[in-house]
C-alpha positions in Angstrom: 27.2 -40.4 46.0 25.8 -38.5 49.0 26.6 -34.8 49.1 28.6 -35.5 52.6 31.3 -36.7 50.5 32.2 -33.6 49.2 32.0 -31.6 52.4 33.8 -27.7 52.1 35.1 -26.1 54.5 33.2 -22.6 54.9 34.6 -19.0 53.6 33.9 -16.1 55.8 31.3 -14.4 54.1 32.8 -11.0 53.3 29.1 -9.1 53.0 28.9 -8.6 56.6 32.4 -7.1 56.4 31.4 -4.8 53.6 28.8 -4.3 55.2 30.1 -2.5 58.2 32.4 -0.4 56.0 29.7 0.9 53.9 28.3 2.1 57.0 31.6 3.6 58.2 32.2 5.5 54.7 28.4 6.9 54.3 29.0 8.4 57.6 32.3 9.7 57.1 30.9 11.1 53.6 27.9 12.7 54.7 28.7 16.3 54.8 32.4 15.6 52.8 33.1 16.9 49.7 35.6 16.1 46.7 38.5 14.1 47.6 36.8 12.9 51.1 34.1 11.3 49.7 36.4 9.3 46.2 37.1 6.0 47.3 40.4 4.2 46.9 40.1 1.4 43.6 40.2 -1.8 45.9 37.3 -0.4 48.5 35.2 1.1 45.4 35.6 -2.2 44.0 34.8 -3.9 47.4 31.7 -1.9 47.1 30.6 -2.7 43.4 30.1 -6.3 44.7 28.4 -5.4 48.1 25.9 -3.3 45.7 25.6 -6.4 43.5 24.6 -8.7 46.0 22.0 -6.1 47.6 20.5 -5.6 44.2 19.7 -9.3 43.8 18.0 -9.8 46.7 16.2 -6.5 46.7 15.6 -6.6 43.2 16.1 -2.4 43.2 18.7 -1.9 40.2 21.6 0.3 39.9 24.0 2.5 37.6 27.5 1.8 37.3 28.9 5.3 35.6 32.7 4.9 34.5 34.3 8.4 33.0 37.2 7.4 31.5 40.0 10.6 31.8 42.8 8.8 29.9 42.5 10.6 26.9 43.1 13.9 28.9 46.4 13.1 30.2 47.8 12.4 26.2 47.3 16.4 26.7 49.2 16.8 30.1 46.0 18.3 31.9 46.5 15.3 34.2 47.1 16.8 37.6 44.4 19.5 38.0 41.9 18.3 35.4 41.5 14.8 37.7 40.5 17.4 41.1 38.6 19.3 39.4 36.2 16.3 38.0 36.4 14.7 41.2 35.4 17.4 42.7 32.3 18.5 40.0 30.8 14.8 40.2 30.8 15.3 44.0 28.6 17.9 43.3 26.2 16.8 41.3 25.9 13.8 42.9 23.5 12.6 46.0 25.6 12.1 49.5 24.1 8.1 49.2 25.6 7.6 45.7 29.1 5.8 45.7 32.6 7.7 44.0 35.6 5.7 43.5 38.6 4.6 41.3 37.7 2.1 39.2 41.1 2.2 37.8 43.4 5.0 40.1 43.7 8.3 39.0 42.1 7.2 35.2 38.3 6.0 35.6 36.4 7.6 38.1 33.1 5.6 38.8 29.8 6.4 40.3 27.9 4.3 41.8 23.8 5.7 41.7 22.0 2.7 44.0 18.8 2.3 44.3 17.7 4.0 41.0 13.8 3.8 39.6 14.2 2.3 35.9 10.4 3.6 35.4 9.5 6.7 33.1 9.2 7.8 29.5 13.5 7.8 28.5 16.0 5.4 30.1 17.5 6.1 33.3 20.7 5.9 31.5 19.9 8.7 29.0 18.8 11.0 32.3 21.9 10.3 34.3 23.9 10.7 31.2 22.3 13.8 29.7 22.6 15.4 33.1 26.7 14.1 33.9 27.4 15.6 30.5 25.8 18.8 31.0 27.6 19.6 34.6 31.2 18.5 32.8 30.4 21.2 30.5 29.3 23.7 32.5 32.1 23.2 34.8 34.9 22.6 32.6 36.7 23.9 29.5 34.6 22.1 26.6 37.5 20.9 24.8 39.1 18.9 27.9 34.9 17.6 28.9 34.6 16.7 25.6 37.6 14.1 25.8 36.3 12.4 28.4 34.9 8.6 27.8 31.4 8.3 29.9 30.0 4.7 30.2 26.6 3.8 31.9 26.4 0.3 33.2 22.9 -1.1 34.7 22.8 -4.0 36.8 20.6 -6.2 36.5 21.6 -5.9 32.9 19.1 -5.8 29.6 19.1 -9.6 28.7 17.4 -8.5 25.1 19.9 -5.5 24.5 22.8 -7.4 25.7 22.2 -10.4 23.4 21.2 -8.3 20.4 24.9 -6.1 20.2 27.0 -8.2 21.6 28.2 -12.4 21.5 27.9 -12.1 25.5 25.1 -11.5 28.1 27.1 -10.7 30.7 28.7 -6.9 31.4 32.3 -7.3 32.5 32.2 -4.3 33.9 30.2 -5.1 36.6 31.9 -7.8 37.6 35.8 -6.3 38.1 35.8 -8.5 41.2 35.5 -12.0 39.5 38.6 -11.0 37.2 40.7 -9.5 39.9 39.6 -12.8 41.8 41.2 -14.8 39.2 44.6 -12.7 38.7 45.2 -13.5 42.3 45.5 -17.6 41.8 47.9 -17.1 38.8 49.7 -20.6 39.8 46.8 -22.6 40.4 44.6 -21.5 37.5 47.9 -22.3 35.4 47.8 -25.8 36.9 44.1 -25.8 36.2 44.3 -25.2 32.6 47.5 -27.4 32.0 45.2 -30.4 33.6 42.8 -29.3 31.2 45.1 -30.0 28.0 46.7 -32.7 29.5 43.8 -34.7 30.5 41.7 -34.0 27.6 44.6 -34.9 25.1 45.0 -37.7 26.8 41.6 -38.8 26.8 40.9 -38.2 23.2 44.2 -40.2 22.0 43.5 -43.2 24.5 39.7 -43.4 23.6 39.8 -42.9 20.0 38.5 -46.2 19.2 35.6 -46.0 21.2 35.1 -42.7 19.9 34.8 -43.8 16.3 32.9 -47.2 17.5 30.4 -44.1 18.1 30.5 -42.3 15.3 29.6 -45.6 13.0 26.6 -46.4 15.3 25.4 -42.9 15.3 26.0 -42.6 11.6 24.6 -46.4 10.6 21.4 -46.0 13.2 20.0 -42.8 12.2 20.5 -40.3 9.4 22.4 -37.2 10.1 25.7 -35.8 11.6 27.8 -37.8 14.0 28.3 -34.5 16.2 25.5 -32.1 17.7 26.9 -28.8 17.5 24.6 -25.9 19.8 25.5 -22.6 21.2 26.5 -22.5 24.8 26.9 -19.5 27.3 30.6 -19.7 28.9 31.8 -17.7 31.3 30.7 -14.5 31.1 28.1 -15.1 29.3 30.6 -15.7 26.2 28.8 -17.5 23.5 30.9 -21.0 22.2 29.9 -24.0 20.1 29.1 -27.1 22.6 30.3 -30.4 21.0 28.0 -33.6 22.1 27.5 -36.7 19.9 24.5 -36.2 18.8 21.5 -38.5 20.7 18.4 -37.3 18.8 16.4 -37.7 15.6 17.3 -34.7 12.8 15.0 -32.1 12.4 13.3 -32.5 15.8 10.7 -29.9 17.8 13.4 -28.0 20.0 10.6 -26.3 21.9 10.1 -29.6 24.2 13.3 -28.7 25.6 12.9 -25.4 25.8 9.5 -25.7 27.6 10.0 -28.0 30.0 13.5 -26.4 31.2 12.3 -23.2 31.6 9.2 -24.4 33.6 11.8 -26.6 35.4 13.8 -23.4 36.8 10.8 -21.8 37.5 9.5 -25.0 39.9 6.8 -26.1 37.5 7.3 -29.5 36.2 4.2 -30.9 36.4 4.8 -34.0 38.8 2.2 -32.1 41.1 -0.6 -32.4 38.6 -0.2 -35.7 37.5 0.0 -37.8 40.7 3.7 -38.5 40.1 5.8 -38.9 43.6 9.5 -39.3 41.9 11.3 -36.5 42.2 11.4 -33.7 39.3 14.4 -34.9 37.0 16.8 -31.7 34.8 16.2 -33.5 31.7 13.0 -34.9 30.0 12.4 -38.7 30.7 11.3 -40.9 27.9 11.8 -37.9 25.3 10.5 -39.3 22.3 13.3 -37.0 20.2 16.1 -39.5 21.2 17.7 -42.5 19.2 17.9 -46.2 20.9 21.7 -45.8 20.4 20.9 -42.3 21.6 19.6 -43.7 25.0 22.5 -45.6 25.7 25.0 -42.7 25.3 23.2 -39.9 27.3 22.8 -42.9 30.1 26.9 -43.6 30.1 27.3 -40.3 29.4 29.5 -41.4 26.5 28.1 -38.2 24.5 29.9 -36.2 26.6 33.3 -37.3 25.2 33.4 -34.2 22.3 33.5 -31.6 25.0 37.2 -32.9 25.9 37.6 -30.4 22.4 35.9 -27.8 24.0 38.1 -28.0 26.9 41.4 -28.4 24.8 40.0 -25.3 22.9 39.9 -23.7 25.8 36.2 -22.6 26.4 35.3 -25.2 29.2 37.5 -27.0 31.5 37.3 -30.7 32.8 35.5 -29.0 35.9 32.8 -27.0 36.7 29.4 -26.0 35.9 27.9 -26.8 33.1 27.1 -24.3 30.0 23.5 -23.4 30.0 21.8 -22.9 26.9 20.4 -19.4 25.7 17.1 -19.8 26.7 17.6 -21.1 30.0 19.7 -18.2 30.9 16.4 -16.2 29.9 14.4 -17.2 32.7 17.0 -17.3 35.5 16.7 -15.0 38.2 19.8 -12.4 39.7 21.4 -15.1 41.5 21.3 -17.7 39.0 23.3 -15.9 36.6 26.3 -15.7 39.0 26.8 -19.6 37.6 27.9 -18.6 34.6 29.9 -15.5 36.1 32.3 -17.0 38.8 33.7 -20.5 36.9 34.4 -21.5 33.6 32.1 -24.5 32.6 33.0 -28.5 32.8 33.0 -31.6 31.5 32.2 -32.5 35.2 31.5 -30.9 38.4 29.7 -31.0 42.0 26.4 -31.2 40.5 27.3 -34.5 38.6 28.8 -36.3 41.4 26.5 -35.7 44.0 22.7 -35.3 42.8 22.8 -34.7 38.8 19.6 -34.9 37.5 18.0 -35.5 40.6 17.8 -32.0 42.2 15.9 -29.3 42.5 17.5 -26.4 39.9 18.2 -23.8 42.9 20.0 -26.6 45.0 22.0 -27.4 41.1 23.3 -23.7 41.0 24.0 -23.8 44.7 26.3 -26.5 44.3 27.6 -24.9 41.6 28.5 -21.6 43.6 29.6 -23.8 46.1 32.4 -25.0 44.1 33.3 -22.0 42.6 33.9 -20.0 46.1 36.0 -22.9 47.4 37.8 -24.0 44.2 40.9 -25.8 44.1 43.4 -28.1 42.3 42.5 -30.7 45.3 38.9 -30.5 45.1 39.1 -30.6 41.0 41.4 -34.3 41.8 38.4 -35.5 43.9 35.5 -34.6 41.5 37.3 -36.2 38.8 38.1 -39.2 40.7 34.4 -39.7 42.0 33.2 -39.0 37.8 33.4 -42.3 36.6 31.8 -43.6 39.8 28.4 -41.3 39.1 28.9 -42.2 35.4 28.4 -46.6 35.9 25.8 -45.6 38.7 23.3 -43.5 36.2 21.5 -42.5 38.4 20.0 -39.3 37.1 21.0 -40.0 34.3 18.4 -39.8 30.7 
């Protein structure tokens, strides 16, 4: 199925947009001080993602610092402790850095673009260690002391994120995407009642030929019926991915991990050895994979356990699909935004219009394409034009 078959119609970008009002408040802050320069929560926000977007394709980081006042206003210190600290972190602050609600009148954020991450201690540490010591300074030690200071680097620590925490992803970098889904609260209801439905549905109805797989899996080869891995969900949330399981036990996972990481990075091989077909997503001819194992990734038919993972809740019938840890390992700034903006599917864009067949940066494209223009509609057509890509195969291994 040819990609004019799912034709979008195009979003106004809203960078350009931003753009132009980032402009417009740098001038109106340069020479402003305290509550001139504090942006309201929905433009600081606006803002966040504009500096997101910059970052990835300049590749210069920066620090996201939230100082949380909650705790203060238990002590009724509200009104002029909040004017005060507004009007400190102006200070000690440079006129390009960004000051904002990041929730109204409770976290006041910073926004320090452009930073160098280079040096003997962390950039965090410095910013931190120098925040802490104008609070105190400034204010009464008891009331600075009370005050919550988070540092938030973007791109973020793919090591440190994945050692303390089960996601790779900080949230609080990405208000935006959340906000973006508490707009749609009808349609992302219908979108997750399609998800029981459907995959209750297709578990009860298919049953048979579910357990008709199970006994060939279990009678061909030895081990267990299901393949069990960990996925990366939205967010970055960690989940176990249900597949039947295709390949021999107590096979070399490195393959895999090789030739999909050299796959995102453009370097298949296909060059070197003379080959003219196009670089495929998955291995061809892996030598890891069962005959019966053959026939089910070629249907697709060891797909079906993921209709659990959607009834669970951690994928949905659409969207992209979960990338593996190491994958997300070697993806660049823009790549990640997959796993940011759409929780992952059975099904989605990909599948029905090139699956295996395309490059990796046109796969992610399509998979932002769909998550910037989702809805219920084009959710109906994907899953109608599934089963159509599934008999083809093509792309399929």
């Amino acid at each position: 199925m040819g990609n004019s078959d799912f034709k979008i119609a195009a979003r106004e970008d809203p960078a350009p947009r931003l753009r132009r009002d980032k402009i417009t408040l740098l001038r109106s802050g340069s020479g402003a001080t305290g509550r001139e320069r504090v942006l309201q929560e929905e433009t600081l926000h606006a803002m966040l993602t504009l500096e997101r977007r910059r970052a990835e394709r300049s590749r210069k980081p920066f620090v996201l610092m939230l100082l949380d006042s909650g705790a203060v206003r238990a002590n009724g210190h509200r009104s002029n402790f909040v004017e005060r600290l507004t009007a400190i972190v102006c200070d000690a602050t440079r006129e390009t850095d960004l000051i904002g609600w990041y929730e109204s009148g409770t976290v006041l954020a910073v926004i320090f673009t452009e930073i160098c991450v280079e040096g003997e201690n962390p950039v965090t540490q410095v910013l931190h260690s120098k925040i802490v010591r104008t609070l105190q300074e400034n204010l009464d030690p008891k009331l600075a002391s009370k005050l919550h200071i988070t540092l938030h680097v973007f791109p973020e620590d793919w090591q440190g994120n994945r050692e303390h925490s089960d996601r790779v992803v900080d949230s609080k970098l990405y208000s935006d995407l959340s906000k973006k889904s508490a707009k749609k609260p009808f349609p992302m209801a219908m979108k997750r009642g399609i998800d029981i439905v459907g995959s209750i549905l297709l578990l009860v109805l298919l049953s048979p030929l579910l357990a008709a797989i199970a006994l060939a899996i279990k009678l061909s080869s030895k081990g267990p019926v299901i393949f069990r891995q960990d996925r990366l969900g939205q967010f970055g949330k960690r989940f176990e991915f249900l597949k039947f399981r295709t390949m021999y036990v107590d096979n070399d996972h490195h393959i895999h991990r090789e030739y999909v990481q050299k796959f995102i990075a453009g370097k298949t091989g296909n060059e070197s050895s003379g080959e003219n077909e196009p670089a495929v997503y998955k291995i061809k001819n892996d030598p890891r994979v069962t005959p019966i194992g053959r026939f089910l990734r070629k249907t697709s038919l060891d797909e079906f356990p993921q209709f659990w993972n959607v009834l669970r809740g951690e994928m949905s019938l659409v969207g992209p699909r979960p990338p593996v840890p190491y994958e997300y390992e070697v993806y660049d700034f823009w790549h990640r935004r997959r796993v940011l903006e759409a929780k992952p599917g059975v099904t989605g864009l990909w599948q029905v219009t090139g699956r295996s067949r395309i490059c990796f940066d046109d796969m992610v494209r399509l998979d932002l394409r769909y998550s910037q223009t989702w809805s219920i509609w084009l959710d109906l057509r994907i899953l109608l034009a599934t089963p159509r890509a599934v008999l083809m195969g093509d792309g399929a291994f």
